[in-house]
C-alpha positions in Angstrom: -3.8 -11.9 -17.2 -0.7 -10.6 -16.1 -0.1 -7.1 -17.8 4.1 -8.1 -17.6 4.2 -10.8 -20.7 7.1 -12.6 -22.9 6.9 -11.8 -26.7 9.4 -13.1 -28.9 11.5 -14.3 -25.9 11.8 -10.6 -24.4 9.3 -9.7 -21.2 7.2 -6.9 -22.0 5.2 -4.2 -19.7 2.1 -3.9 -21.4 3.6 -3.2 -25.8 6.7 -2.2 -24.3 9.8 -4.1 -23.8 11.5 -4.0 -20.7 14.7 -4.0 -22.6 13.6 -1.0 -24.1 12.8 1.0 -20.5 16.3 -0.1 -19.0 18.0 1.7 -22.4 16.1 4.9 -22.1 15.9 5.3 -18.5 18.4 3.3 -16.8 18.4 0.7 -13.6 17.3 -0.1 -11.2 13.8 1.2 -12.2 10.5 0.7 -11.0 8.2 0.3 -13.8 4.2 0.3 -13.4 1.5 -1.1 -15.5 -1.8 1.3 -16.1 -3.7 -1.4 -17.1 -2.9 -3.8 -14.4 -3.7 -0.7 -11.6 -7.3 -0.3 -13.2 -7.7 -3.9 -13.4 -7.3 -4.2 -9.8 -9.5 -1.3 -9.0 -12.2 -2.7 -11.1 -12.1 -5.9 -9.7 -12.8 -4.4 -6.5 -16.1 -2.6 -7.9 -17.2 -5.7 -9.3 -17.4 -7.0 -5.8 -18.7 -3.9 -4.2 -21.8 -4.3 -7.4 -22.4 -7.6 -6.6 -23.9 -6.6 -3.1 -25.9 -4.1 -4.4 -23.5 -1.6 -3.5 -22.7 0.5 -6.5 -23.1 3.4 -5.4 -23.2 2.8 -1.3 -19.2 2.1 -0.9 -16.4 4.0 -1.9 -12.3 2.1 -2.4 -10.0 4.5 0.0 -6.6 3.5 -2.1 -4.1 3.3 0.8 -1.7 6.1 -0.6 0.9 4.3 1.5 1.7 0.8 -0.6 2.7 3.1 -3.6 2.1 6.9 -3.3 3.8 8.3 -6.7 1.4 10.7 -8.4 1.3 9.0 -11.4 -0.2 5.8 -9.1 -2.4 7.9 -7.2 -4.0 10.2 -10.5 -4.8 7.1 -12.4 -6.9 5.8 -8.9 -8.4 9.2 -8.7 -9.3 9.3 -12.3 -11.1 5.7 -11.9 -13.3 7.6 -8.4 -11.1 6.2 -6.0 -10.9 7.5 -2.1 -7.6 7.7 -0.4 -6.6 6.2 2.9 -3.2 8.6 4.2 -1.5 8.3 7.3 0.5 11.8 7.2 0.5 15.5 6.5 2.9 14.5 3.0 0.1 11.8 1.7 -2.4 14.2 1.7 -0.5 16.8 -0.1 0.0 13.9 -2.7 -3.2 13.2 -2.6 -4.3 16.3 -3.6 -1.4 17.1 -5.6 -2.8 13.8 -7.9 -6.0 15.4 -8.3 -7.4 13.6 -5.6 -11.1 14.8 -4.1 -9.9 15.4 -0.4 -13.6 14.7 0.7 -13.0 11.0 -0.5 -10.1 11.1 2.2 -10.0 9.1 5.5 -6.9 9.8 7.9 -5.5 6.7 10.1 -2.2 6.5 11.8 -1.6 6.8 15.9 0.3 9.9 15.3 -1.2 12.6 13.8 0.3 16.2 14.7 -1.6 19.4 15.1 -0.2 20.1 12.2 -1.5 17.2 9.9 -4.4 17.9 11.6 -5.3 21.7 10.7 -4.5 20.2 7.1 -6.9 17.6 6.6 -10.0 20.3 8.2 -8.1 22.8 6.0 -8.4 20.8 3.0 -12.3 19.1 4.4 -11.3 15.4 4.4 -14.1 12.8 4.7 -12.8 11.2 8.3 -10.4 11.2 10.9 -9.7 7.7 11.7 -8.9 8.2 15.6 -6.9 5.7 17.4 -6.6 7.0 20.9 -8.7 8.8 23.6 -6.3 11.5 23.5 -6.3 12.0 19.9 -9.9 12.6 19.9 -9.1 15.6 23.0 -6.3 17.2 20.8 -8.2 16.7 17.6 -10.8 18.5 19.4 -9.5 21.2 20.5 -7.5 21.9 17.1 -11.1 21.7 15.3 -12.3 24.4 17.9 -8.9 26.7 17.0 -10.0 26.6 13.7 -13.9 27.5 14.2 -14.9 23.8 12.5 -16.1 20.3 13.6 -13.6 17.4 13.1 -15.3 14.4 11.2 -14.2 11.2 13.1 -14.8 7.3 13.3 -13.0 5.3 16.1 -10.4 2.9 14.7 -11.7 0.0 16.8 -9.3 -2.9 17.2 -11.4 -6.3 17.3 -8.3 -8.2 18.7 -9.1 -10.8 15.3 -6.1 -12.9 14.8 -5.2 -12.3 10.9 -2.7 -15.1 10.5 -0.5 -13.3 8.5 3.5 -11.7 9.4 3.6 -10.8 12.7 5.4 -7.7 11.9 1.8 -6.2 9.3 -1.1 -8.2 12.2 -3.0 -4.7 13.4 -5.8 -6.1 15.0 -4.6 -8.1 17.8 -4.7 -6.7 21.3 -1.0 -6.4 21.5 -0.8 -3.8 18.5 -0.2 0.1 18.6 -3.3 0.6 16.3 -6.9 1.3 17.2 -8.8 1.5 20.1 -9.8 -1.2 22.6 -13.0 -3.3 21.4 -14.2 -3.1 24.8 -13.6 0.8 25.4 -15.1 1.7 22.0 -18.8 2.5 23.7 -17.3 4.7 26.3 -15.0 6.9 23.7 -18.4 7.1 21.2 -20.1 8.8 24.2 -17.2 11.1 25.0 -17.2 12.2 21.3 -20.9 13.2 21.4 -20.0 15.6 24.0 -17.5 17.0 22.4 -18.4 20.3 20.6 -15.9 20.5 17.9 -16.6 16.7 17.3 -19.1 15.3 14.4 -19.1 11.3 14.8 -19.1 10.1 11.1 -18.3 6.6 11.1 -16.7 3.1 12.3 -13.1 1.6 11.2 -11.1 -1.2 11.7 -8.2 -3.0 9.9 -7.0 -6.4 10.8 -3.5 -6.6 9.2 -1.9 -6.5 5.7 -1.1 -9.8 3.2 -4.4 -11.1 4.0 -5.3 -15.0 2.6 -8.1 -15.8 4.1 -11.1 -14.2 4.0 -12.5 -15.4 7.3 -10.9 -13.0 9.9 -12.2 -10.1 8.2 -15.7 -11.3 8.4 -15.2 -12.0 11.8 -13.7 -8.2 12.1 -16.7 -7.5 9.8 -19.2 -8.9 12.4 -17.6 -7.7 15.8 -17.6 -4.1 14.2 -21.5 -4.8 13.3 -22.4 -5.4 16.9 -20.6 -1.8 18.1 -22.6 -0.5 15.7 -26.2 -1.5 16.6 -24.9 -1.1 20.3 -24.8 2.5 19.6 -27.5 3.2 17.8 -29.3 2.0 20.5 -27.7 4.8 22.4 -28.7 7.3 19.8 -25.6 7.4 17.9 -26.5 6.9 14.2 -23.1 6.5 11.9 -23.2 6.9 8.3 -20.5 4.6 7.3 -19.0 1.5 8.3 -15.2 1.0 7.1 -13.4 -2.5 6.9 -10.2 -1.5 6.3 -8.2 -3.7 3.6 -5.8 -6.0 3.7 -6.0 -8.7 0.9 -2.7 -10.3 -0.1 -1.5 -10.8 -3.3 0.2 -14.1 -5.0 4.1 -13.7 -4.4 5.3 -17.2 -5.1 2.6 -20.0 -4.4 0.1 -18.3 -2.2 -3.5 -19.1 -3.1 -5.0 -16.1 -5.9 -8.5 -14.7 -4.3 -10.1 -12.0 -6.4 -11.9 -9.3 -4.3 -15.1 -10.3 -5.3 -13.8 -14.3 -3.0 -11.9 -12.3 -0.6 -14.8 -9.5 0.1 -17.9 -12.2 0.0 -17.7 -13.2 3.1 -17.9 -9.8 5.0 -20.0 -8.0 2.7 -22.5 -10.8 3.4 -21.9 -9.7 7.0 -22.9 -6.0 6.0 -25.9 -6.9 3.2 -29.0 -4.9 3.7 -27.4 -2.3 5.9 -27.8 0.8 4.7 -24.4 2.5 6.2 -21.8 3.1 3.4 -19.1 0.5 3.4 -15.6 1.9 3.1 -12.3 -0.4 2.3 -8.8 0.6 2.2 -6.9 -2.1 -0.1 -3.0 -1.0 -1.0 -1.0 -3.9 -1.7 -3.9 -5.7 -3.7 -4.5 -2.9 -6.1 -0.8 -2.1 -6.8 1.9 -4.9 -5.3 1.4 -7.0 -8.7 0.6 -3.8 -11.1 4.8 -3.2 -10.3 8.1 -4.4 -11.0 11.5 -3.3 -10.1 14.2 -4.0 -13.1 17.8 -4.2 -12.6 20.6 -5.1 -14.2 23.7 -7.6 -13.5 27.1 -5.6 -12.7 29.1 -9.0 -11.4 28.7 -12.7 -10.6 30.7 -14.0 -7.9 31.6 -17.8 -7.8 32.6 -18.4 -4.0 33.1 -21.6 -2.8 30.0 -22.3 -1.0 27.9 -19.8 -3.1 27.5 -18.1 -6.3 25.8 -14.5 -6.4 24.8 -12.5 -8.9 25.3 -8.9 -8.1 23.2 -6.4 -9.4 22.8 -2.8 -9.2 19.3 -2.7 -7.1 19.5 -3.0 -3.2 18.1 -3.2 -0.2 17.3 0.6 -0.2 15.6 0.2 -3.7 13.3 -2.8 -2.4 13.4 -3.9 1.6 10.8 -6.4 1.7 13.2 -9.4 1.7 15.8 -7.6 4.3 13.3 -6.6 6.4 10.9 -9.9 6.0 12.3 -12.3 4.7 10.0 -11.6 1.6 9.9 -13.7 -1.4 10.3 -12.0 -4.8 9.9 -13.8 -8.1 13.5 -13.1 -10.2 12.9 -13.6 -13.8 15.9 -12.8 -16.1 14.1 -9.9 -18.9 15.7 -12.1 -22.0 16.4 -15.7 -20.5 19.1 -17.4 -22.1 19.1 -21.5 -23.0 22.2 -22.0 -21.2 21.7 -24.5 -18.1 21.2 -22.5 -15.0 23.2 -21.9 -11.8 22.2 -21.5 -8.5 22.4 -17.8 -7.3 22.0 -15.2 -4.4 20.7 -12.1 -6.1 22.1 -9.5 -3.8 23.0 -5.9 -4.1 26.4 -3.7 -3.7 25.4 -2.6 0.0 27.5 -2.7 2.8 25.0 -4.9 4.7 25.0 -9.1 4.8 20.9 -8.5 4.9 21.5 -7.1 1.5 19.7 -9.6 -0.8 16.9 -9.6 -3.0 16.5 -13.1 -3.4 18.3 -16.6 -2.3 19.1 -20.0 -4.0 17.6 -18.4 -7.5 17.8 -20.8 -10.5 19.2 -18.8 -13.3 21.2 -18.7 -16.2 23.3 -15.0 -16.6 26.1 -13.2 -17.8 27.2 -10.0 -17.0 24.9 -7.1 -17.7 21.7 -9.1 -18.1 18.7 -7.2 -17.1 16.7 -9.2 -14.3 12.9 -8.1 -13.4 12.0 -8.6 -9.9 8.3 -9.3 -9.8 5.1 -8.2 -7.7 7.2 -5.3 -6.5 4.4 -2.7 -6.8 3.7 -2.5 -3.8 5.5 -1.0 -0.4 8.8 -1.0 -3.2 9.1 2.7 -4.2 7.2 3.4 -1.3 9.7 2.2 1.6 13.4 2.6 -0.2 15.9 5.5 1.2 19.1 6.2 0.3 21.2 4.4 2.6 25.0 4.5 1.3 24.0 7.4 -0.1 22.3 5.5 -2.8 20.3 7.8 -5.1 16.8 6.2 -5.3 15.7 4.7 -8.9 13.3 6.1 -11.5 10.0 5.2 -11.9 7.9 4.5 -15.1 4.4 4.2 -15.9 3.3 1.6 -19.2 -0.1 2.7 -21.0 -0.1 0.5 -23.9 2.9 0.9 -25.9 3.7 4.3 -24.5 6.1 4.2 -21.2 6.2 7.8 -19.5 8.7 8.8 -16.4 6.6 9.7 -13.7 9.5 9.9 -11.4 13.6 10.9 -12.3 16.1 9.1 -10.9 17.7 11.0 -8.2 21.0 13.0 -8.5 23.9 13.5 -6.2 23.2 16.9 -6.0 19.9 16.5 -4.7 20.9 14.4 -2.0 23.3 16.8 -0.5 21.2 19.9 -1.2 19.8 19.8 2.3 23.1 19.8 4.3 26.2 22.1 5.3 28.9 21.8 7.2 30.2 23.4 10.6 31.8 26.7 9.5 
């Protein structure tokens, strides 16, 4: 059940009306369910449980989909690992009480920096993604006097048939390393003497529906596997990466335990630990981002509805084509119109949703749905947009777990010429 509910003709997070969170805290706002995150975690341990795997797996949240602290305490309250692609995710990470050993680092980029950070902090895994990363990686573990934990992020060229723009797997992507040079780099590794081989990763792509490609990753990755232990190289863990799509608008609703079944089959009486890194699935429908009506616009080929969230609160549609459920927070019983919800930016790609059947008047507050995830995460402050609050719902109690920026704050970084 969805933890965003109408009562009495009002939509609710949780015991608390949304009415009420736009009066104490303003719009636009993003505003989180605790229930809904734990849900979504738990679902994912029921799946894990189901394959006899308890205790043999660990959930790496992927700190990028939605990395406030709030977000990323209640995970590491509930046991949760943390997938991070930077120096500033791990910082959050830890900031959030998170246990840095639970910690696996992807990304094609890492500095020096980020690096001396995570074996400063004694992360579980590098997740490397290059044959040079594993050299500089290397020689920053030997700078330090420690050995750098690593898996190869091995690309298994699996076609994830989801937006081109979130497919990782393919053989055209930046990510990972090449299926076929994976034995070669494994071997290199083992010579390495600042270098402890931990593990295998892969991840296929992101919004993922069905569950076949990533038992097909699942099974590719298997075969690397008992290739090199028949070289002598014995890894402890196995990580699948994550992926699984939410429902948007009319996408088909897999729970983990559907999604996973297939390649956790692939992996049953193995006795490697089995790593995932879901994001969007435990958070993207645990969100919402509420905003409120400034003007509607009757043009002549048109109507829109503009409201005070943007494109810089919530890019998925501008930079996707993304498709957000609008619902207005109190609906009205007037017949509806036909609108463009878009946003005061200076930008035609402005919009946060098109052709929108609703009935509004000025100053109505509208909650834009399943925007948990890669929301908060991915705004800026283009026009010089202060970026919204965020709220967390436990029960009937809403706390701000993030203020709304201030004017001030934006320009505290910059001077001019003298």
């Amino acid at each position: 059940m969805s933890a965003f509910q109408s009562r009495g003709g009002r939509l609710h997070a949780e015991g608390v009306p949304l009415e009420d969170i736009a009066a104490q805290y303003g719009t636009p706002c993003y505003v989180y369910s605790r229930a809904a995150l734990t849900a979504a975690y738990d679902d994912y341990h029921a799946a894990l449980a189901a394959h006899g795997r308890a205790d043999n797996a660990t959930v790496c949240y992927a700190v990028k989909a939605s990395s406030n602290l709030a977000v990323l305490n209640v995970f590491a309250r509930l046991g949760a690992g943390f997938d991070i692609v930077s120096g500033g995710e791990l910082a959050r990470v830890l900031a959030a009480g998170g246990d840095a050993a639970k910690v696996v680092f992807s990304g094609v980029g890492k500095s020096r920096d980020e690096m001396r950070a995570a074996l400063e902090a004694g992360i579980r895994c590098f997740n490397v993604e290059s044959p040079a990363e594993l050299e500089q990686l290397d020689a920053v573990a030997a700078s330090l006097g420690k050995r750098a934990p690593i898996a190869f992020r091995v690309n298994p060229d699996v076609d994830p048939k989801t937006h081109p723009y979130i497919s990782t797997g393919l053989k055209t992507s930046k990510f990972g390393v090449a299926y076929a040079d994976a034995l070669a780099l494994y071997r290199r590794a083992r010579d390495l003497a600042n270098i402890e081989i931990r593990g295998i990763a892969c991840h296929i792509g992101s919004q993922l529906l069905d569950p076949a490609p990533a038992a097909e990753a699942a099974q590719k990755v298997l075969a690397l596997v008992d290739a090199l232990a028949a070289e002598g190289i014995a890894l402890a863990h196995i990580d699948i990466g994550g992926g699984m799509g939410i429902r948007y608008r009319d996408e088909p609703a897999l729970s983990a335990t559907d999604y996973l079944e297939p390649a956790l089959k692939v992996l049953d009486g193995r006795n490697e630990h089995v790593l995932l890194e879901p994001g969007r699935s435990l958070v993207g429908n645990a969100g919402l981002l509420l905003t409120r009506v400034e003007v509607l616009k009757h043009a002549e080929e048109r109507n829109f509805a503009v409201v005070d969230a943007a494109m810089n609160d919530l890019a998925r549609p501008a930079l996707y084509d993304a498709w957000h459920e609008i619902v207005a927070v109190s609906p009205r019983s007037d017949a509806p119109t036909t609108y463009d919800v878009v946003g005061p930016i200076c930008e035609s790609g402005d919009f946060l949703g098109h052709g929108r059947e609703l009935a509004l008047a000025q100053g109505d507050l509208l909650a834009v749905m399943s925007a948990g995830a890669y929301g908060m995460a991915m705004s800026s402050n283009y026009n010089t947009r202060p970026r919204a609050a965020e709220v967390m719902v436990d029960g009937d109690n809403a706390h701000l777990v993030r203020r709304r920026e201030e004017l001030p704050q934006l320009l505290a970084l910059e001077s001019v010429l003298p």
